[in-house]
C-alpha positions in Angstrom: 0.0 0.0 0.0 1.5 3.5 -0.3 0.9 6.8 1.3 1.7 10.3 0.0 3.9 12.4 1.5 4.2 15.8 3.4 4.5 18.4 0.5 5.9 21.9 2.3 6.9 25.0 0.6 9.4 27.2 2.2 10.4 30.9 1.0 12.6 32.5 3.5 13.6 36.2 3.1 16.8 37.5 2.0 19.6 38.4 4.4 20.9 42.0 2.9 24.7 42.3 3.3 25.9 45.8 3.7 29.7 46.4 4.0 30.0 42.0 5.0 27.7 42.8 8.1 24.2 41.5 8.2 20.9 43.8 8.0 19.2 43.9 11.3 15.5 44.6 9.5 16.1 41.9 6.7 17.1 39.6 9.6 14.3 40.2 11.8 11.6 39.3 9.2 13.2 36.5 8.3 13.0 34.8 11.6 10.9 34.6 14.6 11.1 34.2 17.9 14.4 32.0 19.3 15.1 33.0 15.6 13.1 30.4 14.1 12.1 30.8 10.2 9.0 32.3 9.2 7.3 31.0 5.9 6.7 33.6 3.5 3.7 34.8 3.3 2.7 33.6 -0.1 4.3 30.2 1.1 1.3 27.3 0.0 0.1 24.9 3.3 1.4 21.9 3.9 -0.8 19.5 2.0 -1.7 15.4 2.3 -2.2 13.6 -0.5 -5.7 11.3 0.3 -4.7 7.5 0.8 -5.7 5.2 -1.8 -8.8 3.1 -1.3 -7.1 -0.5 -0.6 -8.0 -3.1 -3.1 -10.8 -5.8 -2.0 -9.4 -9.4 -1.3 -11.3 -12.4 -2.0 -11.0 -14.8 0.2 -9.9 -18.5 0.3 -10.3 -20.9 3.3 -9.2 -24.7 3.7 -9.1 -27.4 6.3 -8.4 -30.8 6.6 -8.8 -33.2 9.1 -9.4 -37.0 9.9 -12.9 -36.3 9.4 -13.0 -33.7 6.2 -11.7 -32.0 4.2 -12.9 -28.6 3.5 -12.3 -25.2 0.9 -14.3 -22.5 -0.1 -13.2 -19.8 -2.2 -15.0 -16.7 -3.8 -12.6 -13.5 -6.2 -11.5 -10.0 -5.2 -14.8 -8.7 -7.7 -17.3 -10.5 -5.0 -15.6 -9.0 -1.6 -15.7 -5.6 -3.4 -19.2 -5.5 -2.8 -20.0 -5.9 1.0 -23.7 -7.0 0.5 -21.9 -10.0 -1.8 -19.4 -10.6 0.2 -21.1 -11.0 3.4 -23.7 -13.1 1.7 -20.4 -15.8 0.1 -18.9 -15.5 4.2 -21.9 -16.8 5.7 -22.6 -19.5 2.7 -19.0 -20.0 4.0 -19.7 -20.4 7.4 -22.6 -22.3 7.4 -21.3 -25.1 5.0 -18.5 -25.8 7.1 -20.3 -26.2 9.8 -22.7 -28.8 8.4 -19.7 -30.2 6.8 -17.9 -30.7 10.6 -21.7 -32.0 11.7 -22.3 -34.6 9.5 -18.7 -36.1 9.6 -19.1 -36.0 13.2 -22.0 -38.2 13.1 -21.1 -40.5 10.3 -18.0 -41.3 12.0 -19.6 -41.9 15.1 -21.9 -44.0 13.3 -19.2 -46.0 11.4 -17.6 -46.8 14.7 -20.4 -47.7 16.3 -21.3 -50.1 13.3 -17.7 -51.6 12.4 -17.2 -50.5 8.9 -14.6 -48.0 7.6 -14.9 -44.7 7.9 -13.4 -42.2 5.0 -13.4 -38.9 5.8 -15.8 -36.5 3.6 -15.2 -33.4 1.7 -16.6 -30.4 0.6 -15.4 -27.6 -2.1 -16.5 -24.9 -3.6 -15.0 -22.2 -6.0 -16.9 -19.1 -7.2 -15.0 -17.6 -10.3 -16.6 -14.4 -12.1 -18.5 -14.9 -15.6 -18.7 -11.5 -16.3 -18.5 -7.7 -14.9 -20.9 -5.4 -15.8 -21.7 -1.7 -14.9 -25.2 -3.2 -13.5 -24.5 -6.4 -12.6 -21.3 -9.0 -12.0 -22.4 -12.8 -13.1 -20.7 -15.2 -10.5 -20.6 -19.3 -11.6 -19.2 -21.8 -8.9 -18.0 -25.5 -8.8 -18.9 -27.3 -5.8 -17.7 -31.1 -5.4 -18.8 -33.2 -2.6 -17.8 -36.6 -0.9 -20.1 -38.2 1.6 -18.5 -41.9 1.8 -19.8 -43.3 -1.3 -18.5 -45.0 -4.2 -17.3 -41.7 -5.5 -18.1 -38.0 -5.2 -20.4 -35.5 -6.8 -19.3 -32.4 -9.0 -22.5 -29.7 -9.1 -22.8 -25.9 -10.6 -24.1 -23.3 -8.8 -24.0 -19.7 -10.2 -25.6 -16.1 -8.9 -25.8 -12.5 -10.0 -25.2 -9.3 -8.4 -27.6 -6.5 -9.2 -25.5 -3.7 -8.3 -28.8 -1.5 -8.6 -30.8 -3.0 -6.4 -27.9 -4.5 -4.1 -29.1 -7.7 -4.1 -28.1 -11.1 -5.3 -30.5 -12.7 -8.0 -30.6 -16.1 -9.6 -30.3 -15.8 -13.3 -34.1 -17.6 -13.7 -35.1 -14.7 -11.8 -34.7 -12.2 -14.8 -37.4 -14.6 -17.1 -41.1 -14.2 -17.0 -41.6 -17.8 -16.0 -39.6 -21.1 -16.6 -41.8 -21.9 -19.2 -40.9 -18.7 -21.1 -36.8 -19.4 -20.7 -37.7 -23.1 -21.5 -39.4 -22.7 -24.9 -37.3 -20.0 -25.8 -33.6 -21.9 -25.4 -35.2 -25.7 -25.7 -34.5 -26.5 -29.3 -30.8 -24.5 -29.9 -30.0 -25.8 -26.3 -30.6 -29.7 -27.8 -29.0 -29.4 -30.6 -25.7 -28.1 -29.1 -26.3 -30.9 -26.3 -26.6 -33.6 -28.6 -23.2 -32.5 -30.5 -21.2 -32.5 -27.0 -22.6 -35.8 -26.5 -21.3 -37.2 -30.0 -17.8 -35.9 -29.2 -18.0 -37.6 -26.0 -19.1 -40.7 -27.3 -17.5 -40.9 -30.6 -20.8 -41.3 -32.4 -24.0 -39.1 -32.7 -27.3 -39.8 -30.7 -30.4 -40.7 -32.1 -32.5 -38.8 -29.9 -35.4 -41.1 -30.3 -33.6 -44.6 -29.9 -35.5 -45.0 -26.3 -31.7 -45.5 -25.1 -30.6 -44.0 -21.7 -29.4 -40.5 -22.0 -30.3 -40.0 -25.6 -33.3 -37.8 -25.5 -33.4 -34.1 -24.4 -33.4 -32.5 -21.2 -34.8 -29.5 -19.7 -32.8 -26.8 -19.6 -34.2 -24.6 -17.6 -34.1 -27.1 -14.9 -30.1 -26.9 -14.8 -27.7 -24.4 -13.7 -28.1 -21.5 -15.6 -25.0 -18.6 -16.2 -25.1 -15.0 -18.0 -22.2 -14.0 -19.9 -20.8 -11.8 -22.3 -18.7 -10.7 -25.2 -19.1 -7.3 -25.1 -18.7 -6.2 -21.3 -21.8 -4.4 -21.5 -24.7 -6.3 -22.0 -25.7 -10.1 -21.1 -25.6 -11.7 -24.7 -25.2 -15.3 -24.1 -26.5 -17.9 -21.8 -24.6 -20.6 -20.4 -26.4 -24.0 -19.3 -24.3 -26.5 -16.8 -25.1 -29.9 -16.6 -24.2 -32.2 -13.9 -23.0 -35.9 -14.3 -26.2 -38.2 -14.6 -28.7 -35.4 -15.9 -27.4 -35.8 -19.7 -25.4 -38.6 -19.9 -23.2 -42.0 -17.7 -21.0 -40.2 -14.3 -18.5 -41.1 -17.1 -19.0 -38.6 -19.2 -18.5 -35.7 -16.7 -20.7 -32.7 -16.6 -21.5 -30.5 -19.9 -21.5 -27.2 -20.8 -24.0 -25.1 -23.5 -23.4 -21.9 -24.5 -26.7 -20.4 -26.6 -26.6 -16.7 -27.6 -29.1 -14.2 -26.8 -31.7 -14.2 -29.5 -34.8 -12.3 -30.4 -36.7 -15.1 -28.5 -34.4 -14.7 -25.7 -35.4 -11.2 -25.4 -39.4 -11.9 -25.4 -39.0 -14.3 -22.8 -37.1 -11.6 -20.2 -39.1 -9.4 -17.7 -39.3 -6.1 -19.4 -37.5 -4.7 -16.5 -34.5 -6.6 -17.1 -34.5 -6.4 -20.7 -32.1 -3.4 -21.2 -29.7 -5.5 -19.5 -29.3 -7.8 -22.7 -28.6 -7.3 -26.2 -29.4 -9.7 -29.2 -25.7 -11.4 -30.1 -25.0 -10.1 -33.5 
């Protein structure tokens, strides 16, 4: 961090010399008393530059023990924002705490039962989507372990309306999810079945009756706003956990749709300046 300095300006009188002997007058106005120096009187105030406002820190927490294992992280952009930030600290708080809990007990119960115990574990990451003037788009990865065969990878994602101070889910912004459901349904498929073929080396017949070849619905998955253009939302991110769309295998998918005229209709008109139509 740095801190201006002390700025002072100091004009001091001249000392006259007549015949190599110093002028009394001249001397006197050039010091006071116990001959200290007097500023000029045009002299400017000593001045202090204002500090600079310190830079937000996001923060990142971790702990691991023989019962859990535990991190939770959210960016500088979030703690920027108190409202935000003290929302992400008590998600924070709470989460550990029902983490600690429930290892407690399931230990507890493993002992008292005879069968191994393996310690659980909870993460989460928030990473910004995109910075707006109005609003900053926040996506997180959260993976779990309970004692299972394996663990769980989930989305989560939450916006900032800087107007209003409050955080939103990005559903929120639609008229209904029927609206944000028939607008995005058909692009959203489309790009779903293509990531599936890549994953699987082969495309899907969408009406084979097979498991994890037809459709899902979007607008029941974790949703994201982004954009190209730093102004406006103009595209729509959909996440999709393992099992919703295809085998734990294949890992969780991504969609990215633009905004489109449809898009637009199916927005509350309130929200609608907010988006543009991705050229």
């Amino acid at each position: 961090m740095r801190y201006g300095g002390f700025v002072a300006v100091l004009a001091f009188a001249a000392v006259a010399c007549d015949g190599g002997q110093p002028n009394a007058q001249a001397n006197a106005q050039a010091s006071g008393p116990a001959g200290e120096a007097m500023p000029d009187a045009g002299a400017e105030e000593p001045t202090q530059a204002a500090p600079p406002v310190p830079v937000a820190r996001g923060r990142s927490e971790s702990a691991k023990t023989d019962l859990y294992t535990f991190a939770y992280a959210y960016p500088d952009e979030a703690a920027a924002i108190p409202g935000l930030r003290d929302l992400l600290d008590r998600r924070l708080e709470a989460g550990k705490a029902d983490l600690v809990s429930t290892s407690r007990t399931a230990k507890a119960d493993a002992s008292k039962d005879g069968y191994p115990y393996h310690a659980y574990e909870r993460q989460t990451e928030w990473k910004v989507v995109t910075d707006l003037p109005g609003w900053l788009s926040l996506s997180a990865v959260h993976y779990e372990f309970s004692g299972g065969a394996h663990g769980m990878t989930t989305s989560d994602s939450l916006l900032w309306d800087r107007r209003a101070d409050v955080a939103r889910k990005p559903d929120e912004l639609f008229a209904s999810a029927d609206a944000l459901r028939s607008a995005i349904r058909a692009p959203f498929c489309d790009a779903l079945d293509r990531e599936r073929a890549k994953k699987r080396g082969e495309p899907v017949q969408r009406d084979s009756g097979q498991m994890f070849s037809e459709c899902i619905d979007p607008a029941a998955q974790t949703l994201i706003l982004g954009s190209s253009n730093r102004r406006s939302f103009d595209r729509i991110g959909v996440l999709v956990a393992p099992y919703e769309a295809g085998p734990y295998a294949e890992g969780s998918y991504e969609v990215t749709l633009p905004v489109t005229g449809k898009v637009m209709a199916a927005l509350k008109p309130q929200y609608r300046s907010a988006f543009s139509v991705q050229p």
